[in-house]
C-alpha positions in Angstrom: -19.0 8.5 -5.5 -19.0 12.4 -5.1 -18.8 14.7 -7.4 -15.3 15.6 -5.8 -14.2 11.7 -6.3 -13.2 9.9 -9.5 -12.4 6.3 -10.2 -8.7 6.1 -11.3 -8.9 2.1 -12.1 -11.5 -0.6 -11.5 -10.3 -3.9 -9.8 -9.1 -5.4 -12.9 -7.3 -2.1 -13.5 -5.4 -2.3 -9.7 -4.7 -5.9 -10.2 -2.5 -5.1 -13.2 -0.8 -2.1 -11.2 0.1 -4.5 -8.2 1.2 -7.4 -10.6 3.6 -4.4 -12.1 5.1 -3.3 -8.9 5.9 -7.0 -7.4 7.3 -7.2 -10.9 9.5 -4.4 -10.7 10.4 -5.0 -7.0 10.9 -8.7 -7.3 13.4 -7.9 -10.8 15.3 -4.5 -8.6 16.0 -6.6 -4.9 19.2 -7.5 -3.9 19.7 -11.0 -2.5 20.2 -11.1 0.9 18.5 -7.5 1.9 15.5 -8.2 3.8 12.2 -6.8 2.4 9.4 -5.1 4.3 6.2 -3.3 3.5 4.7 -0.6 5.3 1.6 0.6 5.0 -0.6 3.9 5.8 -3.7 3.2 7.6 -6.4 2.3 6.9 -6.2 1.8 3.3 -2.8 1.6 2.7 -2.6 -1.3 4.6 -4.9 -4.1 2.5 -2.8 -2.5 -0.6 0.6 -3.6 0.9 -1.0 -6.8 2.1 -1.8 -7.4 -1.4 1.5 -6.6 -2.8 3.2 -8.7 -0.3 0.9 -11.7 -1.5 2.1 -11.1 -5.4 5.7 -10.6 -3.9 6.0 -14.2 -2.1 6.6 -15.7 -4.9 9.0 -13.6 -7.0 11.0 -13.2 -3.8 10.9 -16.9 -2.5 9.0 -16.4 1.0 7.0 -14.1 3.1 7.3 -10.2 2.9 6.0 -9.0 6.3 3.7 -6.0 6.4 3.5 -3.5 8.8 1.2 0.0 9.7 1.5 3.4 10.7 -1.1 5.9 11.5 -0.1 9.2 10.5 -3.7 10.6 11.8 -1.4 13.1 13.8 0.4 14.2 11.0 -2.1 15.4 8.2 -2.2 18.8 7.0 -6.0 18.8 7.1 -6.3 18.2 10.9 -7.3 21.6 11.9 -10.0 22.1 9.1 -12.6 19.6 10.5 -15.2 19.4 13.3 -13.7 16.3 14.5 -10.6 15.5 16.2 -8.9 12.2 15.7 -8.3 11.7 19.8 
């Protein structure tokens, strides 16, 4: 790590937070309403695959998970040396 960076949880710590949102999700979903998570590359994606895993079984089957890239969107884009295409 950087001195910029900080650790906000270790993996213990991030297991608990995902076991709390499946909770919450799984207690707050309507039967019937289909359920799909989306997440930001590239690490926003293995985070919604792993909430989608603690999800299955609150919500009785598969969540599928999806991506988007929002390289072209960031606010940052202009203040580096390289150009995401």
């Amino acid at each position: 790590m950087t001195e910029r960076e900080s650790r906000l949880c270790d993996a213990d710590g991030l297991a608990c937070l995902l076991d709390a949102m499946a909770r919450r999700v799984g207690e707050g979903r309507r039967a019937g309403v289909p359920l799909r998570l989306i997440g930001v590359r590239t690490r926003g994606v293995p985070i919604a695959q792993r909430l989608a895993e603690r999800l299955r079984p609150l919500v009785g089957g598969g969540v599928p998970v999806g991506a988007v890239d929002i390289t072209l969107y960031r606010d940052d884009i202009g203040r580096s040396d390289r150009w995401p295409v």
